[in-house]
C-alpha positions as CSV (number, residue, x, y, z in Angstrom):
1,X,134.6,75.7,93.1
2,X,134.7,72.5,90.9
3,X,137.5,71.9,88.7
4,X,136.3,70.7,85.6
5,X,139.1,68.4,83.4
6,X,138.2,70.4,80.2
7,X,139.7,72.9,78.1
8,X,137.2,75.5,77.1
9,X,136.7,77.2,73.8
10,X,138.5,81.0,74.0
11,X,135.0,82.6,74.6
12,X,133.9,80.2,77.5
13,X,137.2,80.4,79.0
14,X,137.1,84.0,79.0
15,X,133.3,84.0,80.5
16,X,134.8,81.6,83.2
17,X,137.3,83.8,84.4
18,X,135.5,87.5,84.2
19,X,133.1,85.8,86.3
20,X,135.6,84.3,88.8
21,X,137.2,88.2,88.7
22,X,133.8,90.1,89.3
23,X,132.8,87.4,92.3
24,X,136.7,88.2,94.0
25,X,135.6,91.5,93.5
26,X,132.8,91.2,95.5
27,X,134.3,89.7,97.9
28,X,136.8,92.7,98.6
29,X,134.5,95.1,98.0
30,X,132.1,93.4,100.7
31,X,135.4,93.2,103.2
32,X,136.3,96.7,102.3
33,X,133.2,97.9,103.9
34,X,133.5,95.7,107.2
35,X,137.2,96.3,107.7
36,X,138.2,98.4,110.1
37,X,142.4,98.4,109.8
38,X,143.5,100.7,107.6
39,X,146.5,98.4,106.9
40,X,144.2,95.4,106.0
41,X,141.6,98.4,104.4
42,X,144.1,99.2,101.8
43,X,145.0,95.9,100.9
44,X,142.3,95.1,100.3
45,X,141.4,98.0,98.1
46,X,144.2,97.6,96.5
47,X,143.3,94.0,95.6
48,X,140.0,94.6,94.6
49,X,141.1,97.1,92.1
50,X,143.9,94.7,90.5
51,X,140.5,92.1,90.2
52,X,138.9,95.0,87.8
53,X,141.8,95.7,85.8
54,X,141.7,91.3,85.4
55,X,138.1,91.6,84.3
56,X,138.8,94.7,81.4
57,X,141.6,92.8,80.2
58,X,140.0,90.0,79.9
59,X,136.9,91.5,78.2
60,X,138.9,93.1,76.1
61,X,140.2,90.3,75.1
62,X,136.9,89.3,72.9
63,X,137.8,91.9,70.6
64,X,141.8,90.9,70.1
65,X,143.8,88.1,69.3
66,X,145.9,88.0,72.4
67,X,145.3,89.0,76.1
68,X,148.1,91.1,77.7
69,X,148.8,91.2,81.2
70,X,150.8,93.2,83.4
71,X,154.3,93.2,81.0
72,X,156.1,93.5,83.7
73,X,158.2,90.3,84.9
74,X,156.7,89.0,88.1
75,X,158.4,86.6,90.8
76,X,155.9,84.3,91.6
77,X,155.9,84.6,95.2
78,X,155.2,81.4,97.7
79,X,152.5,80.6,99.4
80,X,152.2,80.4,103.1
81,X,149.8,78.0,102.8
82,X,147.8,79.1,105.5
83,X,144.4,77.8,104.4
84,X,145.7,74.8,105.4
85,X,146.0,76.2,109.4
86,X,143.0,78.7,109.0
87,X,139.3,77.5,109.0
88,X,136.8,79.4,106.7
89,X,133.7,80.2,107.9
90,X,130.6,82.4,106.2
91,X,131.3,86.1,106.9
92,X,128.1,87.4,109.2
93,X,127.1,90.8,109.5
94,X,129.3,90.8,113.3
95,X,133.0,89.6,111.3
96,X,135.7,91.0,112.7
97,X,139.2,91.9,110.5
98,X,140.7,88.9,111.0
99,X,137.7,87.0,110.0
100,X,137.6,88.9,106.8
101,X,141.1,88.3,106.5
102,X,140.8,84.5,106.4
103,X,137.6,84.5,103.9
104,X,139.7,86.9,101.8
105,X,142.9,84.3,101.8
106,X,140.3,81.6,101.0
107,X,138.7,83.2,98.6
108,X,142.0,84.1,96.3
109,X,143.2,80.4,96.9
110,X,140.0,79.4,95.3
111,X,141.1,81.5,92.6
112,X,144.5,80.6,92.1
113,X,143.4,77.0,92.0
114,X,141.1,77.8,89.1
115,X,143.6,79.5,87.2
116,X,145.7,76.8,87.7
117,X,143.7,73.8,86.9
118,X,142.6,75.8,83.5
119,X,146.4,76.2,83.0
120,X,146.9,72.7,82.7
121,X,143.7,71.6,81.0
122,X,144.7,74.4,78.6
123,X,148.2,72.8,78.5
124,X,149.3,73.3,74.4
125,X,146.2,75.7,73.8
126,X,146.4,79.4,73.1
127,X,144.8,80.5,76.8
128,X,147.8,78.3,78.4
129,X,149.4,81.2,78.4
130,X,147.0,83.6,79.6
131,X,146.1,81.1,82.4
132,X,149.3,81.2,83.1
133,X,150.2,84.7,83.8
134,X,146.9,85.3,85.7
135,X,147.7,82.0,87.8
136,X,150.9,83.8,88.5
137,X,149.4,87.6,89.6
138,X,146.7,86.0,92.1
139,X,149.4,83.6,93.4
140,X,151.6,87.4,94.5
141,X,148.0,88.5,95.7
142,X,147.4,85.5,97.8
143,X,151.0,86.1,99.4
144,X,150.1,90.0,99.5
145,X,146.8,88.9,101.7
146,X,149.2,86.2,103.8
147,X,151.5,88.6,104.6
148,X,149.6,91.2,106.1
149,X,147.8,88.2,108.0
150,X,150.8,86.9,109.5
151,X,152.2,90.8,109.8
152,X,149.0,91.7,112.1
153,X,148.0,88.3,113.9
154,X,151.1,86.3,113.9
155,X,153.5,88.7,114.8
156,X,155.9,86.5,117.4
157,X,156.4,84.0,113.8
């Protein structure tokens, strides 16, 4: 994903990020179907459905003056950082768990990274803010999906 050193108009920026949502949805929803831990299943579910609830906000959000998130007051969790440890490779038809795993954690760092960079290109704007509490909720998701990893193949760490 490219990060562009622009600030979008509130529509654009909007268009941006449903379609950032529906293609992480489509990535859980394709690992959903190939996991077979129900641990990892769940979360993954569970993910997937939090990346809808992001897109309806944010199309909602055409039709009002402010976008509101979750109200409820988040601590931004670190990130393990393990994309930096774990390579990402194309999921084929044969991936296992822990290769869904790793495309999942990819995929959400992707994601906070675009939130991120529009955060700051937004920086003084009326999305900052909106960048900012979604760059937030996929940061706790991206712990959420490192967790489990290190819970179920790094369980000595």
């Amino acid at each position: 994903m490219e990060h562009e050193e622009v600030c979008y108009t509130r529509e654009i920026a909007l268009e941006k990020a449903i379609e950032i949502e529906m293609n992480s949805f489509q990535t859980y929803k394709d690992a959903y179907l190939k996991i077979l831990d129900p641990r990892i299943k769940n979360l993954v579910k569970n993910l997937a459905l939090e990346e809808l609830d992001h897109k309806h906000i944010l199309e909602k959000a055409y039709f009002e003056e402010t976008v509101v998130l979750h109200q409820e007051s988040l601590a931004e969790t670190p990130s393990m950082q393990l994309t930096l440890m774990l390579q990402e490779k194309p999921l084929g038809e044969d991936a296992d768990d822990q290769e869904v795993m790793i495309y999942a954690i990819h995929n959400k760092k992707r994601l906070v990274d675009f939130y991120k960079n529009m955060m700051t290109q937004c920086a003084g704007a009326p999305m900052e803010e909106m960048f900012k509490k979604l760059t937030k909720e996929e940061k706790n998701h991206l712990a959420q999906l490192e967790e489990m990893y290190e819970d179920v193949y790094m369980p000595d760490n």
